[in-house]
C-alpha atoms as an extended CHARMM CRD file, in Angstrom:
* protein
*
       181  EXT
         1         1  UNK       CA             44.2630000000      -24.6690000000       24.2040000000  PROA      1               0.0000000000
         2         2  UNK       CA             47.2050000000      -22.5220000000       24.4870000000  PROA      2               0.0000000000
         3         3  UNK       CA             50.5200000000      -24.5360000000       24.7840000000  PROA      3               0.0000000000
         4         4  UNK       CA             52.8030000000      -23.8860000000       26.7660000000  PROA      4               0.0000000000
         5         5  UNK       CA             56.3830000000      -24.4700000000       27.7320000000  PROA      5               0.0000000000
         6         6  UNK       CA             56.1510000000      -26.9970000000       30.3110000000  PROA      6               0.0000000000
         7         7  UNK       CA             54.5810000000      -29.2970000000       27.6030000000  PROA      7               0.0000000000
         8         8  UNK       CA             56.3240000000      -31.9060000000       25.6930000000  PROA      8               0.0000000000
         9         9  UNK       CA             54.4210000000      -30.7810000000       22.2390000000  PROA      9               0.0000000000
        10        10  UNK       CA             55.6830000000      -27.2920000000       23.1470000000  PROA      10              0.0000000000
        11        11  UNK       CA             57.1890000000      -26.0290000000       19.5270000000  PROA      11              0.0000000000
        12        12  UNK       CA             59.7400000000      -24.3630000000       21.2500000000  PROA      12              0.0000000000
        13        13  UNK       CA             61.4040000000      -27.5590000000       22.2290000000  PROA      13              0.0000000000
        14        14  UNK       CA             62.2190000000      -28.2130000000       18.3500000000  PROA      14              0.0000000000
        15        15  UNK       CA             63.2940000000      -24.6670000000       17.9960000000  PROA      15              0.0000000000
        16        16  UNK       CA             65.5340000000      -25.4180000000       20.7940000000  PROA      16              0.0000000000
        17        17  UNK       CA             66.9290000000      -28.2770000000       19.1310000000  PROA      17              0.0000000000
        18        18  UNK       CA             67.5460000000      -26.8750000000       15.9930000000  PROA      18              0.0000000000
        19        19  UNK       CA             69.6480000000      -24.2290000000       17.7610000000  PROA      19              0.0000000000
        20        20  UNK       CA             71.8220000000      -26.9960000000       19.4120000000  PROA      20              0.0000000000
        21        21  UNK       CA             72.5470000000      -27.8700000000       15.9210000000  PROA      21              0.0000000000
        22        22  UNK       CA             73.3870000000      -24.6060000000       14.8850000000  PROA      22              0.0000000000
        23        23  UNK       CA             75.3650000000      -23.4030000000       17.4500000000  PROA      23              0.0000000000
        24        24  UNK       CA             77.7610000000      -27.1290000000       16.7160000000  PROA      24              0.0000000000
        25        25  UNK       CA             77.5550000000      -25.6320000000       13.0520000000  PROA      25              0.0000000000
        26        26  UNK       CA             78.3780000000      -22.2210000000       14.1320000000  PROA      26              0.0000000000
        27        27  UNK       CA             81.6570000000      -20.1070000000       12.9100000000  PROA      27              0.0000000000
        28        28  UNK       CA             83.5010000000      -21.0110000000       16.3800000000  PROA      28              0.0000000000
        29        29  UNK       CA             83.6520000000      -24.4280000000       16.1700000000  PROA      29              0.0000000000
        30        30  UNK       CA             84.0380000000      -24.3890000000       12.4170000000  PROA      30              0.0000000000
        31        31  UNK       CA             87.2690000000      -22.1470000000       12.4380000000  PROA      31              0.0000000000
        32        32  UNK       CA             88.7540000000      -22.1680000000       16.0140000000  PROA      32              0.0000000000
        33        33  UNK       CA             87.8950000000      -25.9780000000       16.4670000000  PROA      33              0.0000000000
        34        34  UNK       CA             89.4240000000      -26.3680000000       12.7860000000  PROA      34              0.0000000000
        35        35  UNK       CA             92.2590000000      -23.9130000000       12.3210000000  PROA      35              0.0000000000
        36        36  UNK       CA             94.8540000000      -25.7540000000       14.4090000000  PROA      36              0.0000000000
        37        37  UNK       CA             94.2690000000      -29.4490000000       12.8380000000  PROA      37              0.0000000000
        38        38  UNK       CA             94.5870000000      -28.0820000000        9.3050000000  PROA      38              0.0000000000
        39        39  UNK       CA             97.9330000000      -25.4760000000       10.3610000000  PROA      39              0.0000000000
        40        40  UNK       CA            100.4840000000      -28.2680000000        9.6480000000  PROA      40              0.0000000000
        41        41  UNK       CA             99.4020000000      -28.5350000000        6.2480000000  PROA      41              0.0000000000
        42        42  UNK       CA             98.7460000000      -25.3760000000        5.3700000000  PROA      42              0.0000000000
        43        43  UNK       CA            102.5870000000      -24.2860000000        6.7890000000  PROA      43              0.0000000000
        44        44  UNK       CA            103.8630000000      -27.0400000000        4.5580000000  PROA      44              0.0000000000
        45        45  UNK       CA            102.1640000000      -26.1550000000        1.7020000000  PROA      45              0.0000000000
        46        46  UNK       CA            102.6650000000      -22.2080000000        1.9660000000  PROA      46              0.0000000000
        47        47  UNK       CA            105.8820000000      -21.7430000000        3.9620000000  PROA      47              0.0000000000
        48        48  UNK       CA            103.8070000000      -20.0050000000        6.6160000000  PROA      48              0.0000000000
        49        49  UNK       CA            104.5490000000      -19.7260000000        9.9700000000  PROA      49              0.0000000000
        50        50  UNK       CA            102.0480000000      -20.7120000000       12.8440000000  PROA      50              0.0000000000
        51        51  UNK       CA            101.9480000000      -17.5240000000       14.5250000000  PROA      51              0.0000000000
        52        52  UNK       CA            101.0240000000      -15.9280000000       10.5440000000  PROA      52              0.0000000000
        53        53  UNK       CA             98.5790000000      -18.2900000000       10.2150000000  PROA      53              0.0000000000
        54        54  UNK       CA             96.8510000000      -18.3910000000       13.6640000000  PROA      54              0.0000000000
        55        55  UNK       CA             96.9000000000      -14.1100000000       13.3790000000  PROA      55              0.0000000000
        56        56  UNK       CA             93.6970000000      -15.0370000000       11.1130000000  PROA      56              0.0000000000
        57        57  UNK       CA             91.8380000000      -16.0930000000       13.8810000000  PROA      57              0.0000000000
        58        58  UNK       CA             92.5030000000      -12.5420000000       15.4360000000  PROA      58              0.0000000000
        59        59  UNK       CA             91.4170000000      -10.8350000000       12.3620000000  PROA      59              0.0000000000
        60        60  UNK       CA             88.1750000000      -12.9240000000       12.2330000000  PROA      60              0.0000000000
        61        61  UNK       CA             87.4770000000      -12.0940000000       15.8760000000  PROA      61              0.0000000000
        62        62  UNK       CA             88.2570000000       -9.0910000000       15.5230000000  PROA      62              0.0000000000
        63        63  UNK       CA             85.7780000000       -8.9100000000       12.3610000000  PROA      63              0.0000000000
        64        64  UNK       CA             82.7530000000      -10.5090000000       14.1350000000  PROA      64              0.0000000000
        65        65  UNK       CA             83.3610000000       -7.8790000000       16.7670000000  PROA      65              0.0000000000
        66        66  UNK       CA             82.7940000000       -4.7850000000       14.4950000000  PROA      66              0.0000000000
        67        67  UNK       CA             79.5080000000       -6.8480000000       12.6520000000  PROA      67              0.0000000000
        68        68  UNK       CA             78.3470000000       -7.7830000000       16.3220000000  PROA      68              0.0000000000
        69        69  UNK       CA             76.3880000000       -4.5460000000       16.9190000000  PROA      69              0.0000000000
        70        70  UNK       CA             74.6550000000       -4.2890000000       13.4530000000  PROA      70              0.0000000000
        71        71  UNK       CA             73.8400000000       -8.1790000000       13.0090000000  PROA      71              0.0000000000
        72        72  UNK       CA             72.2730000000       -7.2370000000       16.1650000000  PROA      72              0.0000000000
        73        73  UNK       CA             70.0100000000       -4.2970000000       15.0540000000  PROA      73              0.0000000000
        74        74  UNK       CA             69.2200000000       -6.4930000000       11.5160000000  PROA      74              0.0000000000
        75        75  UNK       CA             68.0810000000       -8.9050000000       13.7320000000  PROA      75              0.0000000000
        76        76  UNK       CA             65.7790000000       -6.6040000000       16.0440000000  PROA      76              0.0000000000
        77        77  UNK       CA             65.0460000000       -5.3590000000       12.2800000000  PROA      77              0.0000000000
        78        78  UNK       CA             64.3040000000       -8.0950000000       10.4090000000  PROA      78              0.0000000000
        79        79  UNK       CA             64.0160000000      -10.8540000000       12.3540000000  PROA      79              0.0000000000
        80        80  UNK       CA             66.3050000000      -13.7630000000       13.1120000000  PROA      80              0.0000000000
        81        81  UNK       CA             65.1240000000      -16.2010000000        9.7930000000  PROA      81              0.0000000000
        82        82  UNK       CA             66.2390000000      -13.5090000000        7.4000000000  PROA      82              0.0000000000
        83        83  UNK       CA             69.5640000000      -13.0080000000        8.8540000000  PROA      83              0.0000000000
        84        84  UNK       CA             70.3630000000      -16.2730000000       10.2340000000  PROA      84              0.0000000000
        85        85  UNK       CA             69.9170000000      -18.6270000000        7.3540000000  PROA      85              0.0000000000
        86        86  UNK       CA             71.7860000000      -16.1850000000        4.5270000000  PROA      86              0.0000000000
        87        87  UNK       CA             74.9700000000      -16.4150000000        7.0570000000  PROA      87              0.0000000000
        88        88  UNK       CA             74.4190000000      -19.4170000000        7.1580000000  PROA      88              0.0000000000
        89        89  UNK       CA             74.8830000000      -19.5600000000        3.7780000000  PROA      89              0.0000000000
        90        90  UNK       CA             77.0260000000      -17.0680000000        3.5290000000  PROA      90              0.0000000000
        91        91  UNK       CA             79.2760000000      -18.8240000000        6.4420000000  PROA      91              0.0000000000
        92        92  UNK       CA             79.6870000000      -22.0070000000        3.8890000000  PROA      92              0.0000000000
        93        93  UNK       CA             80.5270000000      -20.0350000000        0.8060000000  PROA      93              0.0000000000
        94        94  UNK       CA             83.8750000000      -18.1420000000        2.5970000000  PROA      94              0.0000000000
        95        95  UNK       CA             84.5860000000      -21.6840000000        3.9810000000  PROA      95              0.0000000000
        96        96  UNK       CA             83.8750000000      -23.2290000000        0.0230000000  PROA      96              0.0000000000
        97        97  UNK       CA             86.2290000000      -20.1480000000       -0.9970000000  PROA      97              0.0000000000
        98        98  UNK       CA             88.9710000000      -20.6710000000        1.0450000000  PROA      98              0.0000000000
        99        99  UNK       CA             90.8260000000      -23.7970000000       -0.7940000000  PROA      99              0.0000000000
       100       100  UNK       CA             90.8400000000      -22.4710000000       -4.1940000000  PROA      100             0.0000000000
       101       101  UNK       CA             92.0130000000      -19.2240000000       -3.6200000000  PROA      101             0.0000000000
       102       102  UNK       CA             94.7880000000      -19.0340000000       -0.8410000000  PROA      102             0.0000000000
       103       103  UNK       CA             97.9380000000      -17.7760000000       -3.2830000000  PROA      103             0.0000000000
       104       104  UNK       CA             98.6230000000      -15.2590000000       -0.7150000000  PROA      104             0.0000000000
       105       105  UNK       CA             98.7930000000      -14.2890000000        3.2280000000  PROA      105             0.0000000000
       106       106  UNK       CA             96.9200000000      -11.3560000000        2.8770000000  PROA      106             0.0000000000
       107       107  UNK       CA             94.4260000000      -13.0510000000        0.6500000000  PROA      107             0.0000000000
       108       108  UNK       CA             93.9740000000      -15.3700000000        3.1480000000  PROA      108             0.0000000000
       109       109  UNK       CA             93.6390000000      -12.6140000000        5.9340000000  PROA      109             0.0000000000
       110       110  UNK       CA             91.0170000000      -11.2550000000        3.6930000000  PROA      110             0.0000000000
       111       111  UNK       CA             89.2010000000      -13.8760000000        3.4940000000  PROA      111             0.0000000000
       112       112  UNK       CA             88.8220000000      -14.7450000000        7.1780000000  PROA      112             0.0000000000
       113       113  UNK       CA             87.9240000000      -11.0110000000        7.5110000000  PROA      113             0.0000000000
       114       114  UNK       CA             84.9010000000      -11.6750000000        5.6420000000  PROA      114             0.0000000000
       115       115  UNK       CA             84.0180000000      -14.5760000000        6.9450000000  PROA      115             0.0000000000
       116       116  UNK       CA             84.1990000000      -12.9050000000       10.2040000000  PROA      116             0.0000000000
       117       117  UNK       CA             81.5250000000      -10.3500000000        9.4140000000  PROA      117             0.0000000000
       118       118  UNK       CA             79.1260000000      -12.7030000000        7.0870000000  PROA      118             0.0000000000
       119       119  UNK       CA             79.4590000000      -15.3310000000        9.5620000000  PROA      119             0.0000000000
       120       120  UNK       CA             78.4290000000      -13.4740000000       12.5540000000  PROA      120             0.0000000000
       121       121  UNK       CA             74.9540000000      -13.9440000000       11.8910000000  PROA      121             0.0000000000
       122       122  UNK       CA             75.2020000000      -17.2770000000       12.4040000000  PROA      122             0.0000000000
       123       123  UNK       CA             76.7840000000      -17.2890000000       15.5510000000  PROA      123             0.0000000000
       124       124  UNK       CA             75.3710000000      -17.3850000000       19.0380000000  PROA      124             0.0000000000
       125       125  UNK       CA             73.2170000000      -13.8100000000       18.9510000000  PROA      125             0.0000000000
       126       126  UNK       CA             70.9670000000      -15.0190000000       16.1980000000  PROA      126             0.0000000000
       127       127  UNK       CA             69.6940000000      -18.3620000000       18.3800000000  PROA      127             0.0000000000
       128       128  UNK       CA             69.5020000000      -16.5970000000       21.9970000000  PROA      128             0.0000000000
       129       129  UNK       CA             67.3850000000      -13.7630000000       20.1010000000  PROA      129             0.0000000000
       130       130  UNK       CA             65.3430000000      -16.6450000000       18.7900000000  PROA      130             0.0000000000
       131       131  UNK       CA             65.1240000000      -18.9410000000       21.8780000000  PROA      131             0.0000000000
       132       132  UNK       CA             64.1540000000      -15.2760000000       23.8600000000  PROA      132             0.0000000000
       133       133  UNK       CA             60.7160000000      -15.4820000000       21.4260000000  PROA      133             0.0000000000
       134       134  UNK       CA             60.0180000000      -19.0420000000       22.5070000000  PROA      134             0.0000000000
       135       135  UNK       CA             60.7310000000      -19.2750000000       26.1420000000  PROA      135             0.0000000000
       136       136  UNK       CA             60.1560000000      -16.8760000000       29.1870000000  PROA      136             0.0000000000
       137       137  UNK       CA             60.1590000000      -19.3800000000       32.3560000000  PROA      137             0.0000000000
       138       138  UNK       CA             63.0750000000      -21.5130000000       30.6690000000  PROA      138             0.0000000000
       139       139  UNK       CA             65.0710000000      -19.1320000000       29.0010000000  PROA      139             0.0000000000
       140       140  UNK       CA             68.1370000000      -19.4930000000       31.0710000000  PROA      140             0.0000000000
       141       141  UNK       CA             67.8770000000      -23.1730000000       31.2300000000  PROA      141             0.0000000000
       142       142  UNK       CA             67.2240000000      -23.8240000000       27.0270000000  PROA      142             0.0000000000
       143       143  UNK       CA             69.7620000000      -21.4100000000       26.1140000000  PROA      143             0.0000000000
       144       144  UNK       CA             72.0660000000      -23.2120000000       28.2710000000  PROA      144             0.0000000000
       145       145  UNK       CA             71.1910000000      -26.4700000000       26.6020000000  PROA      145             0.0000000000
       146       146  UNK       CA             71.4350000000      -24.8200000000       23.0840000000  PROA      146             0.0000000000
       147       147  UNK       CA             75.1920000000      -23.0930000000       24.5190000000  PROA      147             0.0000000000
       148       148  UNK       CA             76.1630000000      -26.8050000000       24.5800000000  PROA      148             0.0000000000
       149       149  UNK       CA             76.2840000000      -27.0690000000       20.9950000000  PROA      149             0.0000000000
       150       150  UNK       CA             78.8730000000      -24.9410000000       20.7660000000  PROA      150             0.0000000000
       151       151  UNK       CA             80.7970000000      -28.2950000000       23.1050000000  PROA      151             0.0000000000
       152       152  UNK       CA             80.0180000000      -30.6390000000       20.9240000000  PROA      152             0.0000000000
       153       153  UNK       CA             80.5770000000      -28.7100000000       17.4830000000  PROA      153             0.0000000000
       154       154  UNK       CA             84.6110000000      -28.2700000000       19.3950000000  PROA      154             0.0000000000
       155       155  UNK       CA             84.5630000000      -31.6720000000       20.3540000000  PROA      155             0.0000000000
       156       156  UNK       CA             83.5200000000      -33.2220000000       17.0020000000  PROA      156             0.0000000000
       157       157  UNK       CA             84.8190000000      -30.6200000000       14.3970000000  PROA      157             0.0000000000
       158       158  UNK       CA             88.4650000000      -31.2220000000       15.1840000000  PROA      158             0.0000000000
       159       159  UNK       CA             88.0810000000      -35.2000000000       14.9600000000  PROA      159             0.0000000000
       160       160  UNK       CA             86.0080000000      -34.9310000000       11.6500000000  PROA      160             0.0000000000
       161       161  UNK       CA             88.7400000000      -32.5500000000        9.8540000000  PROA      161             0.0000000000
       162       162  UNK       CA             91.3520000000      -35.2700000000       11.3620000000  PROA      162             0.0000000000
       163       163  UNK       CA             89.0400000000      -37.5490000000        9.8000000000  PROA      163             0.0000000000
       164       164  UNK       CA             89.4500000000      -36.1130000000        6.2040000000  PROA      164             0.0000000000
       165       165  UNK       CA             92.9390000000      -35.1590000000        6.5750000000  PROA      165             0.0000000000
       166       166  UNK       CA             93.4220000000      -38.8950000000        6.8860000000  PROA      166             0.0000000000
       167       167  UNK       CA             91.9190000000      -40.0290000000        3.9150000000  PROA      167             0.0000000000
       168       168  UNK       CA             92.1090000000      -36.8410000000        1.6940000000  PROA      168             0.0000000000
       169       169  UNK       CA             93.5940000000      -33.1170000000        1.6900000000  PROA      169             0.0000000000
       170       170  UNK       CA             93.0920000000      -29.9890000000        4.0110000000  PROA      170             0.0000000000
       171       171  UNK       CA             91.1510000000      -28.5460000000        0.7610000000  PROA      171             0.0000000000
       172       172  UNK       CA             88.9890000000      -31.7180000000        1.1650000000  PROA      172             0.0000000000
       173       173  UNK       CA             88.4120000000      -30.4640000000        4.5010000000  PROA      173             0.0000000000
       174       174  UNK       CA             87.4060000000      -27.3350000000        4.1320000000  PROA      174             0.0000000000
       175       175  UNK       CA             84.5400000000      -28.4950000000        1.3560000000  PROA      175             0.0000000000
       176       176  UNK       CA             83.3530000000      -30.5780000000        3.5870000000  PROA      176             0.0000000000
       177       177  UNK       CA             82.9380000000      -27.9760000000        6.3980000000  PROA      177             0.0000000000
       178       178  UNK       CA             81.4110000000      -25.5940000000        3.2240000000  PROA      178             0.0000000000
       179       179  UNK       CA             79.2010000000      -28.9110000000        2.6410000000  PROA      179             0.0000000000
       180       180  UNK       CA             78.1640000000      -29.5390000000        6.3860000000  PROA      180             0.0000000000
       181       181  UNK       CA             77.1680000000      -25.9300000000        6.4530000000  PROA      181             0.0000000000
């Protein structure tokens, strides 16, 4: 027998989990939900100003919005597995990157720019495109459920990086984001 999505062995149900847990993973929560708890060190450290340092978050916006359209068609492509999971990957290495190599503004700017576009895979197009294989009746209703990942990833990400900066360093921080990834 077929199954279907109304039953509780229903596959898709795990593949909805899973993208709960990615989209709490996902680029937003990792660097919006982040940026501002680790700013105060980061100014001290550099001698950067906040409105210098939040600009990255434009430029990383403004990066995912360029890779948006292709991500897109390499998804269509290719198929969501063999884009999603390299960002993923991808997503952790920029964030793994980041403490050791911040001597300069426009280093940093250049970073977030990349993370922007390698990260984009990983963000929300890559788990509606794959809930949209597993559910027809339900899609509204499971991506809605997955879409509250993204809550809890910028509910908890914030109070995690607090967490480390507590105990440790904002390069501690970022590792463990790179790590969690």
């Amino acid at each position: 027998a077929i199954e279907n999505e109304g039953s509780k062995s229903y596959f898709g149900w795990k593949i909805l989990f899973v993208s709960v847990v990615g989209m709490m993973f996902s680029p937003g929560p990792l660097v919006f939900g982040t940026l501002g708890v680790v700013l105060l060190p980061l100014q001290q450290e550099y001698n950067w100003g906040r409105a210098e340092l939040m600009l990255s978050l434009t430029i990383f916006t403004l990066a995912s919005i360029i890779a948006a359209p292709f991500i897109g068609r390499l998804i269509d492509r290719f198929g969501v597995k063999k884009i999603l999971i390299p960002s993923i990957v991808l997503m952790g290495l920029t964030l793994a990157v980041i403490p050791s190599s911040l001597h300069s503004l426009k280093l940093f700017y250049s970073i977030t720019f990349i993370a922007g576009v390698v990260s984009t895979g990983a963000q929300s197009i890559a788990y509606v495109r794959l809930l949209s294989s597993w559910f027809n009746q339900r899609l509204g209703f499971t991506i809605g459920i997955a879409a509250s990942g993204l809550g809890l990833g910028y509910m908890l990400m914030p109070t995690l990086v607090q967490t480390i900066l507590n105990i440790a360093d904002w390069r501690s921080a970022y590792y463990m984001l790179a790590a969690l990834v």
